[in-house]
C-alpha positions as CSV (number, residue, x, y, z in Angstrom):
1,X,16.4,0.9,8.0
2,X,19.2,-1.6,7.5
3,X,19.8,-4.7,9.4
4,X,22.9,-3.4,11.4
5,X,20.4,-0.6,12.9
6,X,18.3,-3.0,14.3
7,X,18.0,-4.4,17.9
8,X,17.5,-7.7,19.1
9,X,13.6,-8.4,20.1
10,X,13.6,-12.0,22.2
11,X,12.1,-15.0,20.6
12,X,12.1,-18.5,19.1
13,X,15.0,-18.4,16.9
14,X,17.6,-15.7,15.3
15,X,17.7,-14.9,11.0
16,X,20.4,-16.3,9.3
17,X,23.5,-13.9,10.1
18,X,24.3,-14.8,6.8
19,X,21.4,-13.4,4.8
20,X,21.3,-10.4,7.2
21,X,24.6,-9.4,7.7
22,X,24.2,-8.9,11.8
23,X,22.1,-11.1,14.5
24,X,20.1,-8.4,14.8
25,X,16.3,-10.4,14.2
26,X,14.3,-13.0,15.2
27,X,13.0,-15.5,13.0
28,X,9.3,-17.1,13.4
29,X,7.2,-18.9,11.5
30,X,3.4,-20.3,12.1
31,X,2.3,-23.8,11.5
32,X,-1.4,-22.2,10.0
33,X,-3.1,-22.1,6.8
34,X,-3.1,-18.5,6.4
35,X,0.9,-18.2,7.0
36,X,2.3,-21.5,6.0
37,X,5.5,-20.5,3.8
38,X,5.8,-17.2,5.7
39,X,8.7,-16.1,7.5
40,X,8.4,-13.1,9.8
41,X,10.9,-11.3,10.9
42,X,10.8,-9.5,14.0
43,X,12.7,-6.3,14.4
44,X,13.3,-3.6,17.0
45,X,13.4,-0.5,14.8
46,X,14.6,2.7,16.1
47,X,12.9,5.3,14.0
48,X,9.3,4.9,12.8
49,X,8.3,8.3,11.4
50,X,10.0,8.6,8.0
51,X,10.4,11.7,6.1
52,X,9.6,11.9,2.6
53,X,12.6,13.2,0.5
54,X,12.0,16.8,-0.6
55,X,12.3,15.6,-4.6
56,X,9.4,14.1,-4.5
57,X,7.1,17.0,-4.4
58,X,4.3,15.3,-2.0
59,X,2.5,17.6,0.1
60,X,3.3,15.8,3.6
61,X,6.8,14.4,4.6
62,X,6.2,12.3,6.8
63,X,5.3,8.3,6.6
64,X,5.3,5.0,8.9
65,X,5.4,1.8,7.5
66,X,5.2,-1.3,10.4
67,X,6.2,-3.7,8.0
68,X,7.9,-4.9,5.2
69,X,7.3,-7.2,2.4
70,X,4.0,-8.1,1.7
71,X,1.8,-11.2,1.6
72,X,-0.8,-10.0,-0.6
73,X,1.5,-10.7,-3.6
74,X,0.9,-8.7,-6.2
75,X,2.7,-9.1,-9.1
76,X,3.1,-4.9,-9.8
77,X,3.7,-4.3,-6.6
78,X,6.7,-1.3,-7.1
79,X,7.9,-1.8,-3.6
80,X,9.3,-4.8,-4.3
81,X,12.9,-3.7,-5.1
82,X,13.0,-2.1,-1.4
83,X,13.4,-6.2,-0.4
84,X,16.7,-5.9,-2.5
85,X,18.1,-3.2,0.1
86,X,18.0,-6.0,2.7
87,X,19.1,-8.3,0.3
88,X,16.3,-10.3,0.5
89,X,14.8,-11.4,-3.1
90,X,12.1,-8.9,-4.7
91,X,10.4,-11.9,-6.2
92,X,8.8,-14.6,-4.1
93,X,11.0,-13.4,-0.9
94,X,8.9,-9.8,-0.9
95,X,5.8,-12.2,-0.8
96,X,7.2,-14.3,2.0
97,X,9.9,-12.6,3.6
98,X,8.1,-10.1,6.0
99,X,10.0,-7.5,8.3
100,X,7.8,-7.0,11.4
101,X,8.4,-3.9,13.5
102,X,7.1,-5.3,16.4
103,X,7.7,-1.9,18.6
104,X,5.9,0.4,16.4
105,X,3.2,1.3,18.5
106,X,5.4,2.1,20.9
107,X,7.6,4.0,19.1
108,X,5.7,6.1,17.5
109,X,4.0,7.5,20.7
110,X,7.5,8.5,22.1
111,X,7.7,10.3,18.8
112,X,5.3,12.1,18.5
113,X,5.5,12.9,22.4
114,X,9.3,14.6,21.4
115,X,9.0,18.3,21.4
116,X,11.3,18.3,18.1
117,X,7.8,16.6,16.4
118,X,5.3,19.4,15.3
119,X,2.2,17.4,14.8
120,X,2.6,17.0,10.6
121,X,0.6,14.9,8.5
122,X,1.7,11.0,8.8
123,X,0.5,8.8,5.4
124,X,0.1,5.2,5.8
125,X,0.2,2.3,3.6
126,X,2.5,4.1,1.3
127,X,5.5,1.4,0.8
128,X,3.5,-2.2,1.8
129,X,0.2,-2.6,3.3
130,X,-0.1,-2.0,6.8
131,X,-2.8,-4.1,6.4
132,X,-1.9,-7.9,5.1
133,X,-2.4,-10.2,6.7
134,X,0.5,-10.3,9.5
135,X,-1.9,-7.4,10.8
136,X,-4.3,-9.9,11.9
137,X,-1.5,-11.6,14.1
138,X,0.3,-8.9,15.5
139,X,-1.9,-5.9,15.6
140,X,0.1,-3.1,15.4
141,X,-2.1,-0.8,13.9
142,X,-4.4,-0.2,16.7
143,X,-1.6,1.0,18.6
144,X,-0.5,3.2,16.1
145,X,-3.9,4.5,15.4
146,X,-4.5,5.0,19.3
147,X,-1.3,7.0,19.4
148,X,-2.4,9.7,16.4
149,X,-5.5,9.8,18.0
150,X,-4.4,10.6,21.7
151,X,-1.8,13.1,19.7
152,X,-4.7,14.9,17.4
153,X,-1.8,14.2,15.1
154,X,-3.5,14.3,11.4
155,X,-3.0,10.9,9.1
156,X,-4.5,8.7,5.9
157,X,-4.6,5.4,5.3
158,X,-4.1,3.4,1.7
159,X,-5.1,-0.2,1.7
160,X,-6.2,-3.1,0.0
161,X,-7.0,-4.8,3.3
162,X,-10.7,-5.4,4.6
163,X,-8.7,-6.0,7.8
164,X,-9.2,-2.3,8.5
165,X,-12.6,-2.6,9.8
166,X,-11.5,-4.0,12.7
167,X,-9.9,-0.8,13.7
168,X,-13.4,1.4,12.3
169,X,-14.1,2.8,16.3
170,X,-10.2,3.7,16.5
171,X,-10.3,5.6,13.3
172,X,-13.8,7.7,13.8
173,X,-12.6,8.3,17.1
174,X,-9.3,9.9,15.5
175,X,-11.6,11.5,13.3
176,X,-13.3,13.1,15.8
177,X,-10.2,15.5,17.3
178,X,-7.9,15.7,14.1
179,X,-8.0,15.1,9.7
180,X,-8.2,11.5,8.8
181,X,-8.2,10.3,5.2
182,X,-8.9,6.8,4.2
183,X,-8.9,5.3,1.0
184,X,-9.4,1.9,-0.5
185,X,-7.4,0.3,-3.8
186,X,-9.6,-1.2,-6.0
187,X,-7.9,-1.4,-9.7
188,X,-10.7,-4.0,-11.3
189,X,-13.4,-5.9,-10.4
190,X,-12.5,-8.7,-13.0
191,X,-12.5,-11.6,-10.8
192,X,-10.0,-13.9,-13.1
193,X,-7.3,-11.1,-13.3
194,X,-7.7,-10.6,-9.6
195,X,-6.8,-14.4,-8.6
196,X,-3.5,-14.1,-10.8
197,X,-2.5,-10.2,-10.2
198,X,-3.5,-10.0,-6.7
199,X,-3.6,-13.8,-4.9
200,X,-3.2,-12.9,-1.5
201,X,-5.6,-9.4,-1.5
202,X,-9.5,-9.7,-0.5
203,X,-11.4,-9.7,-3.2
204,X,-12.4,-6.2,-4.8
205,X,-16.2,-6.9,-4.3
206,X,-14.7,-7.5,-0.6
207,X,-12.7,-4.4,-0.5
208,X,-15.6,-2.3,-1.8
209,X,-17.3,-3.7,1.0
210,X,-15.3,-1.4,3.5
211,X,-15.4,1.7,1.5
212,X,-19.3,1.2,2.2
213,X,-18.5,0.6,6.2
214,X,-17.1,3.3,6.3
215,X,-19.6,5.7,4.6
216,X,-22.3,3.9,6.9
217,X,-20.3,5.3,10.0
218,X,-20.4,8.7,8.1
219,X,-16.0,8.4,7.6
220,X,-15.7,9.4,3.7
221,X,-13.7,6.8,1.7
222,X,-12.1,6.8,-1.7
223,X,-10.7,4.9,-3.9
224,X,-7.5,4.6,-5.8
225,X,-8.4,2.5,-8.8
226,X,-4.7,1.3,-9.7
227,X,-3.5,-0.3,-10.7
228,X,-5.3,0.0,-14.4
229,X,-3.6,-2.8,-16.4
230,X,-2.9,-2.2,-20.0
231,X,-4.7,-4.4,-22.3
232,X,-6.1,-6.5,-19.5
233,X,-8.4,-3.9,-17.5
234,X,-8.2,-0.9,-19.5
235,X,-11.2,-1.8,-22.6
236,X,-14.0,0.7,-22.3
237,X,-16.1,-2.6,-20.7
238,X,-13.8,-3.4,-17.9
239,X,-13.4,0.6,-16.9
240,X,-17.0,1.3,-17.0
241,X,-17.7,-2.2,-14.5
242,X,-15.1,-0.8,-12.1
243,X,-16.7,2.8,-12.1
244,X,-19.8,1.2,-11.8
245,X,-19.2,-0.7,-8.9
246,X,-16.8,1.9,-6.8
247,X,-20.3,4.3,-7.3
248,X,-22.1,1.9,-6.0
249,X,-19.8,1.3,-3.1
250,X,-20.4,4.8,-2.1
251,X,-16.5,5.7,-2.3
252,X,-16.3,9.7,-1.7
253,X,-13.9,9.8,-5.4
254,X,-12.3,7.8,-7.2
255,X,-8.4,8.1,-8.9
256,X,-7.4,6.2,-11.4
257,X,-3.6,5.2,-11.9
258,X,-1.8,3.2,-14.9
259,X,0.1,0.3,-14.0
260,X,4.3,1.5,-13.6
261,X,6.7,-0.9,-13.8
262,X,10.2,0.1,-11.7
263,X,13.1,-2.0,-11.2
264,X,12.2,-4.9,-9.2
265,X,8.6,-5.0,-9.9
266,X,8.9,-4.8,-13.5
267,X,11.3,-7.9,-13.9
268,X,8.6,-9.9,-12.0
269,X,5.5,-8.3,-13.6
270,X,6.9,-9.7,-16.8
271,X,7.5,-13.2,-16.0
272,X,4.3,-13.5,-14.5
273,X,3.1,-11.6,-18.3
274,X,5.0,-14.4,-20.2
275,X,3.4,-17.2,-18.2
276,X,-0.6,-16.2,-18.4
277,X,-0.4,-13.6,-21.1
278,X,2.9,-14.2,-23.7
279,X,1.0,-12.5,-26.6
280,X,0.6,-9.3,-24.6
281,X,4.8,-9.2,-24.1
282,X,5.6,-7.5,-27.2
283,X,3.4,-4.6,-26.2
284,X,4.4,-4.3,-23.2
285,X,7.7,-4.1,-24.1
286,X,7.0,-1.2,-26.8
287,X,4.3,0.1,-24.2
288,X,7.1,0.5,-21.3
289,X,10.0,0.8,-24.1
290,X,11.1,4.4,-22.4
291,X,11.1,3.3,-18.2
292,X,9.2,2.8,-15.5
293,X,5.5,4.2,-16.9
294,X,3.3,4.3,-19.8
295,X,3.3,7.4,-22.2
296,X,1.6,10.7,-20.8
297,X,-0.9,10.3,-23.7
298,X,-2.0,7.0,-22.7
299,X,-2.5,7.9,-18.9
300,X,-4.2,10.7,-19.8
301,X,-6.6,8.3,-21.7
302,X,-7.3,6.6,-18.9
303,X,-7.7,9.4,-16.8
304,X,-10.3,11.1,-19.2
305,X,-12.1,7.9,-19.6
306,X,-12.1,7.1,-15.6
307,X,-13.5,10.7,-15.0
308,X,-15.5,10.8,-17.5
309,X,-17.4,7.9,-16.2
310,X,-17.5,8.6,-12.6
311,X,-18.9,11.8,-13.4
312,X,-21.8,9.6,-15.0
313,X,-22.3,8.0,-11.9
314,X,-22.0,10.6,-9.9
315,X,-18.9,10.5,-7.8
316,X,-17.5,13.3,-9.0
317,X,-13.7,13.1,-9.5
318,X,-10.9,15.9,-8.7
319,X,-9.3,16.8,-11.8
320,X,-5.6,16.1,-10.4
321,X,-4.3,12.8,-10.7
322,X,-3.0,10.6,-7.9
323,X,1.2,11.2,-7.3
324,X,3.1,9.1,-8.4
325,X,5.5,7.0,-5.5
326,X,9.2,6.7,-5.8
327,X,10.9,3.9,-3.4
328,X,13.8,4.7,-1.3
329,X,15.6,3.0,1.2
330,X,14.4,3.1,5.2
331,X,14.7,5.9,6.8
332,X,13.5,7.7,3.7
333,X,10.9,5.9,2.2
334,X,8.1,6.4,-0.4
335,X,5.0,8.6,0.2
336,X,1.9,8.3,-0.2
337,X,-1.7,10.0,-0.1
338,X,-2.4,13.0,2.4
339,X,-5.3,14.6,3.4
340,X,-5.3,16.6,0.0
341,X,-4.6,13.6,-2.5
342,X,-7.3,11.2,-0.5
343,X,-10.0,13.7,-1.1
344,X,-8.8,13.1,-4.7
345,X,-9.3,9.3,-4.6
């Protein structure tokens, strides 16, 4: 989705024609605590199911992603060079720059009403999280989850957001007439790293909090614990807490995933590594010397030692590891976990 493909939604004020390259959004902001420094963009997309590019290998092709950018903030985050294709900044614009597509809902059920569509699996939460916290303002998700539902169209969910629980009733009742996989991302429970990794996220004790929900309304929930940082959550200690706690939690599996640094993400990772950690940049460097992600024979540490332990505490872990996501502009865009790889997490 570029700007130029974009209708005009009415509103309070227009983007910068400048910075966008068409007036083809509307501009708002909220005087409140939760979204001062936010700018939300409001946009009138005209596709909403995206298709996976056939490259990457997933086993679904099909994603929607309501929004844009993302005000949880994580430093990792590798969707942040999909800003850049907007020309928005990957940095602190991907954390306050937010594309809203406020017809989604909508959308969507005209969509999946078209007798071209054939009832596929649709993953959610695979480029930002459909549920941050502009979720909580403009509630697109129930929408979205009421039109699967009324489809018996199969979908999963990835998020880091306890916001989800609002939508519990939606989901089982999806659950009850077609597949639904949800899964939770939990990469620590280290509280310290989680105020400077993840600022704007729930906390993980908070997140674990749905994956229990969740198995208390008899929905199965796993986790994806990623991202496992390198040198800073990935000691023996620190993997063995986070086990520990995700058992506890209930979470159906759990899947751990190493820490990838793309274009984009990687550039701000490292700034925010030379400001809280500079002894751990030469590592990282040599760590990350060939691209985007740590050498096979680390992962598969990680891997080994995350199973290993969840098997101890009884979860019980599929031996495949979670797929890797590769960012592409709108309307290709990245995929991420079916029905087959949430049973995984």
């Amino acid at each position: 989705m570029r700007w130029d493909n974009l209708t005009l939604d009415s509103g309070d004020g227009r983007a910068d024609p400048a910075l966008f390259g068409a007036e083809t959004v509307v501009t708002r902001t909220f005087d409140t605590p939760e979204f001062r420094g936010i700018t939300f963009h409001e946009v009138h997309a005209r596709s909403i199911v995206n298709r996976v590019p056939g490259a990457s290998h997933m086993p679904f092709e099909w994603t929607v992603n309501p929004y844009r950018g993302c005000t949880h903030a994580c430093v990792y985050c590798f969707a942040r060079k999909t800003h850049s294709y907007l020309d928005l900044d990957t940095g602190i614009g991907f954390d306050t720059q937010i594309v809203v597509k406020v017809n989604a809902p909508e959308l969507l059920r005209r969509q999946l009403a078209s007798h071209r569509w054939r009832g596929e699996h649709i993953a959610m939460g695979t480029n930002v999280d459909c549920y941050q916290r502009a979720e909580g303002r403009y509630r697109l998700m129930p929408g979205i989850i009421a039109a699967l539902r009324d489809h018996a169209n199969p979908f999963s969910i990835l998020t880091k957001g306890t916001l989800i629980l609002r939508d519990l009733d939606l989901i089982r009742q999806a659950a009850e007439v077609t597949d639904v996989g949800i899964a939770v991302s939990v990469g620590f429970t280290d509280p310290g790293l989680w105020r400077t990794v993840e600022p704007g996220t729930p906390a993980p004790e908070r997140r674990l909090e749905v994956v229990r929900a969740f198995a208390e309304h008899g929905i199965g929930c796993g986790v994806l614990m990623a991202p496992v940082i390198p040198f800073l959550s990935d000691d023996p200690a620190h993997l063995r807490d986070t086990v520990r706690a995700i058992a506890a939690s209930g979470a159906t599996s759990v899947t751990p995933l190493v820490l990838h640094l793309r274009p984009g993400a990687r550039e701000w990772f490292m700034a925010w590594l030379r400001q809280h950690h500079p002894h751990l940049v030469p590592r990282y460097e040599r760590l990350y010397a060939a691209g985007a992600y740590a050498p096979k024979w680390y992962q598969r540490r990680i891997t080994r030692q995350v199973h290993d332990l969840a098997q101890e505490y009884g979860i019980g872990p599929k031996r495949t590891a979670m797929p890797h996501r590769t960012p592409a502009p709108d309307p290709v865009e990245p995929p991420a976990p079916g029905p087959t790889q949430l049973s995984l997490l």
